[in-house]
C-alpha positions in Angstrom: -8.0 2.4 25.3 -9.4 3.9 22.2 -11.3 2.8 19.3 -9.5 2.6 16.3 -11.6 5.5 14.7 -11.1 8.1 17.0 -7.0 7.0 17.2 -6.8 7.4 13.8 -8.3 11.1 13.9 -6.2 12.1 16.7 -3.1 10.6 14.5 -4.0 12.7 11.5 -4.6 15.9 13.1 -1.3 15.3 15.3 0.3 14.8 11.6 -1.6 17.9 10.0 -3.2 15.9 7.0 -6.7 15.6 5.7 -8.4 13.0 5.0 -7.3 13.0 1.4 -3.4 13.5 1.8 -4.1 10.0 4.4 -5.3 8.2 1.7 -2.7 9.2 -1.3 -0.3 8.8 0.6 -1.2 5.1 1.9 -2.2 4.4 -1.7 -6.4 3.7 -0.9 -9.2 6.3 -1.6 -10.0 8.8 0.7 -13.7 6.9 0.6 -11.9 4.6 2.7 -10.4 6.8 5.4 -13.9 8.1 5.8 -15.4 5.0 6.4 -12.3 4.2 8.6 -12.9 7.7 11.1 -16.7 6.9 10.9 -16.1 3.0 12.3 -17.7 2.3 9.1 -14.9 -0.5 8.7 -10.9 -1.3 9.5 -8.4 -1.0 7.0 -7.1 -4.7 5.6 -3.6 -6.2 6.3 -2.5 -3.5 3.4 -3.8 -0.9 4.3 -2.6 -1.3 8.2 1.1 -1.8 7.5 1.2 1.5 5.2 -1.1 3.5 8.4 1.6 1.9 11.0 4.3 3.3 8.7 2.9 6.5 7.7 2.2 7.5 11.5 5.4 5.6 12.9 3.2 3.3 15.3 2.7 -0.4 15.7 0.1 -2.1 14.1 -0.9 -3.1 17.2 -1.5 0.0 18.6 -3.6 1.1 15.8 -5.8 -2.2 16.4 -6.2 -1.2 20.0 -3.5 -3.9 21.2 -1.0 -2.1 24.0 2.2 -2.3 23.8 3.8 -4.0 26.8 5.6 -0.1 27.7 2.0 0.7 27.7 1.0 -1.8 30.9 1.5 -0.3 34.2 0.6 -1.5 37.5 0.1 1.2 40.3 1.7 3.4 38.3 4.6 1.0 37.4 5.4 0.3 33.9 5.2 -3.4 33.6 8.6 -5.3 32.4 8.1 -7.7 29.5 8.2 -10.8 31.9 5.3 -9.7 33.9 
Protein backbone atom coordinates (compact mmCIF):
# COMPACT_ATOMS: atom_id res chain seq x y z
CA UNK A 1 0.00 0.00 0.00
CA UNK A 2 1.39 3.45 -0.48
CA UNK A 3 1.32 6.56 1.33
CA UNK A 4 -0.71 9.04 0.05
CA UNK A 5 2.37 11.32 -0.85
CA UNK A 6 4.20 9.21 -2.90
CA UNK A 7 0.67 7.99 -4.81
CA UNK A 8 0.00 11.27 -5.56
CA UNK A 9 3.57 11.89 -7.22
CA UNK A 10 3.34 8.78 -9.08
CA UNK A 11 -0.38 10.13 -10.34
CA UNK A 12 1.06 13.39 -11.44
CA UNK A 13 3.97 12.22 -13.38
CA UNK A 14 1.74 9.39 -14.90
CA UNK A 15 -0.56 12.56 -15.88
CA UNK A 16 2.44 14.73 -17.07
CA UNK A 17 1.66 17.87 -14.79
CA UNK A 18 3.64 19.84 -12.31
CA UNK A 19 2.93 20.67 -9.31
CA UNK A 20 1.43 23.94 -10.34
CA UNK A 21 -0.99 22.74 -13.27
CA UNK A 22 -2.24 20.06 -10.05
CA UNK A 23 -3.16 22.88 -8.08
CA UNK A 24 -5.01 25.31 -10.90
CA UNK A 25 -6.53 22.83 -12.02
CA UNK A 26 -8.14 21.43 -8.58
CA UNK A 27 -8.61 25.12 -7.68
CA UNK A 28 -5.92 25.19 -4.25
CA UNK A 29 -2.41 26.68 -4.37
CA UNK A 30 0.35 24.90 -5.49
CA UNK A 31 1.70 25.63 -1.66
CA UNK A 32 -0.69 23.00 -1.00
CA UNK A 33 0.33 20.26 -3.40
CA UNK A 34 3.82 20.69 -1.93
CA UNK A 35 2.87 20.20 1.43
CA UNK A 36 0.63 17.25 0.13
CA UNK A 37 3.95 15.31 -1.90
CA UNK A 38 6.08 16.22 1.24
CA UNK A 39 3.34 14.41 3.87
CA UNK A 40 3.28 17.82 5.15
CA UNK A 41 -0.67 17.39 5.31
CA UNK A 42 -3.86 15.64 3.27
CA UNK A 43 -5.99 17.52 1.18
CA UNK A 44 -9.65 18.34 2.90
CA UNK A 45 -12.99 16.74 1.75
CA UNK A 46 -12.62 19.53 -1.21
CA UNK A 47 -9.77 19.14 -2.17
CA UNK A 48 -10.01 15.12 -2.34
CA UNK A 49 -13.15 14.89 -4.49
CA UNK A 50 -11.53 17.41 -7.20
CA UNK A 51 -7.84 14.99 -6.94
CA UNK A 52 -10.30 11.77 -7.27
CA UNK A 53 -11.76 13.54 -10.36
CA UNK A 54 -8.83 15.04 -11.88
CA UNK A 55 -6.88 11.61 -11.83
CA UNK A 56 -10.10 9.37 -12.46
CA UNK A 57 -9.52 7.38 -9.07
CA UNK A 58 -11.51 6.70 -5.95
CA UNK A 59 -11.15 8.75 -3.09
CA UNK A 60 -10.46 5.80 -1.37
CA UNK A 61 -7.66 4.83 -3.18
CA UNK A 62 -6.08 8.12 -2.86
CA UNK A 63 -6.54 7.73 1.18
CA UNK A 64 -4.86 4.41 1.00
CA UNK A 65 -8.36 2.42 1.26
CA UNK A 66 -8.22 -0.66 -1.51
CA UNK A 67 -10.69 -1.17 -3.56
CA UNK A 68 -12.29 -4.64 -3.10
CA UNK A 69 -10.83 -5.53 -7.13
CA UNK A 70 -7.71 -4.70 -5.27
CA UNK A 71 -7.96 -7.82 -2.54
CA UNK A 72 -6.65 -10.95 -3.66
CA UNK A 73 -6.01 -14.09 -1.90
CA UNK A 74 -3.30 -16.47 -3.34
CA UNK A 75 -3.37 -14.71 -6.22
CA UNK A 76 -7.23 -14.70 -6.46
CA UNK A 77 -9.03 -11.50 -6.71
CA UNK A 78 -11.43 -11.46 -3.93
CA UNK A 79 -15.41 -11.21 -4.83
CA UNK A 80 -17.29 -8.49 -2.94
CA UNK A 81 -18.85 -11.13 -0.58
CA UNK A 82 -15.66 -12.28 0.69
Amino acid sequence: MFMFASLLKQLRAKKGVSQLELAKAIGVSNGNVGDWERGRSKPGYDALIALSRFFEVSAGRLLESPEVSDLVCAGVPLSEAE
